[in-house]
C-alpha positions in Angstrom: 9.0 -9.6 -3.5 6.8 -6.3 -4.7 6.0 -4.7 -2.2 5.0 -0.2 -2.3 7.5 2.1 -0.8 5.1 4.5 0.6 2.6 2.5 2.0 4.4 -1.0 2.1 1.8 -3.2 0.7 3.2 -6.4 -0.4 1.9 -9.8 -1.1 -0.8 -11.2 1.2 -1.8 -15.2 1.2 -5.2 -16.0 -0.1 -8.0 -19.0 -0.5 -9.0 -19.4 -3.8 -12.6 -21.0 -3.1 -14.3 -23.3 -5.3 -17.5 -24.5 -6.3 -17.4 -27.3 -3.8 -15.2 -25.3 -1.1 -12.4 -26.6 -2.0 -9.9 -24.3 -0.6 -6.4 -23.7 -2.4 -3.7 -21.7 -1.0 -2.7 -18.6 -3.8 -0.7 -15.4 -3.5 -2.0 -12.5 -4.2 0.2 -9.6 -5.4 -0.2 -5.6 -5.4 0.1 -3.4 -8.8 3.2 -2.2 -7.9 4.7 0.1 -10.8 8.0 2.2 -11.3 7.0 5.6 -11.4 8.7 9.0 -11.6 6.3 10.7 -9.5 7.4 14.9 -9.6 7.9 16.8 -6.4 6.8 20.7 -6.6 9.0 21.3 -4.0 12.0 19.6 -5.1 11.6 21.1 -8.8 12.3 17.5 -9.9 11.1 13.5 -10.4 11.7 11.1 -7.7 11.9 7.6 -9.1 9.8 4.8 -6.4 8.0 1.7 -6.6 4.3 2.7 -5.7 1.1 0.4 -5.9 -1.7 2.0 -8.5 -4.0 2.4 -5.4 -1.6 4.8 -3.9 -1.6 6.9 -6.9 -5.0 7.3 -7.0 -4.8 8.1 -2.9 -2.1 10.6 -3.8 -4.1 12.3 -6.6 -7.4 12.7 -4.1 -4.8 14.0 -1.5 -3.4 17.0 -3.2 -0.3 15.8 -4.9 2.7 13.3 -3.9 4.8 16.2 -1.8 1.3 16.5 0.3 0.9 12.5 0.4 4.4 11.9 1.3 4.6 14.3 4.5 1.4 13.4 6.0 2.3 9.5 5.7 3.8 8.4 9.4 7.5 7.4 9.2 6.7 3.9 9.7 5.3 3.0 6.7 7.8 4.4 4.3 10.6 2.6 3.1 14.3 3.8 3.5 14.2 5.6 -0.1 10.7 7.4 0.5 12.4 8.3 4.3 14.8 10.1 2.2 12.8 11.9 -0.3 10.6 13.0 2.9 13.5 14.4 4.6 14.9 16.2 1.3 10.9 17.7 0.7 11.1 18.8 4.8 14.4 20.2 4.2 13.6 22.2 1.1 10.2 23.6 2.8 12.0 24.9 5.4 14.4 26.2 3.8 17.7 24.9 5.0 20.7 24.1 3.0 20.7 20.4 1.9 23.5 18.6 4.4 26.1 16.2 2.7 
């Protein structure tokens, strides 16, 4: 199942609606892309899965390392959780823990 790891979109049911109103079920699926989106603050690329319309809310945001720390907790998979911590981490300038 797609499904974005910053925002967690994945596929929602929809009714495809005829001519007559015939309804039939269909599943509708996000753009969800690999991307090696680069983090200023880590000095590197971070490889997630990420929708198209979260890279154009990341690009009217500021960048991904802006996007990625003002997103709640919630919506971010276990990866992106990571990647947050490690961008918190380096900003603060502690030592990165093993």
């Amino acid at each position: 199942m797609p499904q974005c790891e910053l925002t967690l979109k994945k596929p929602v049911a929809v009714n495809l609606v005829s001519h007559s109103k015939i309804r039939t079920k269909s599943r509708s699926n996000p753009n969800i892309q690999n991307k090696r989106l680069y983090s200023q603050a880590l000095g590197g690329f971070v490889s997630l899965k990420v929708a198209t319309s979260t890279i154009r809310d990341m690009e009217h945001k500021g960048g991904f390392d802006s996007y990625i720390l003002n997103q709640p907790i919630e919506l971010l998979s276990k990866r992106a959780r990571l990647v947050k911590k490690r961008i918190r981490a380096k900003l603060n300038g502690k030592p990165k823990q093993a």
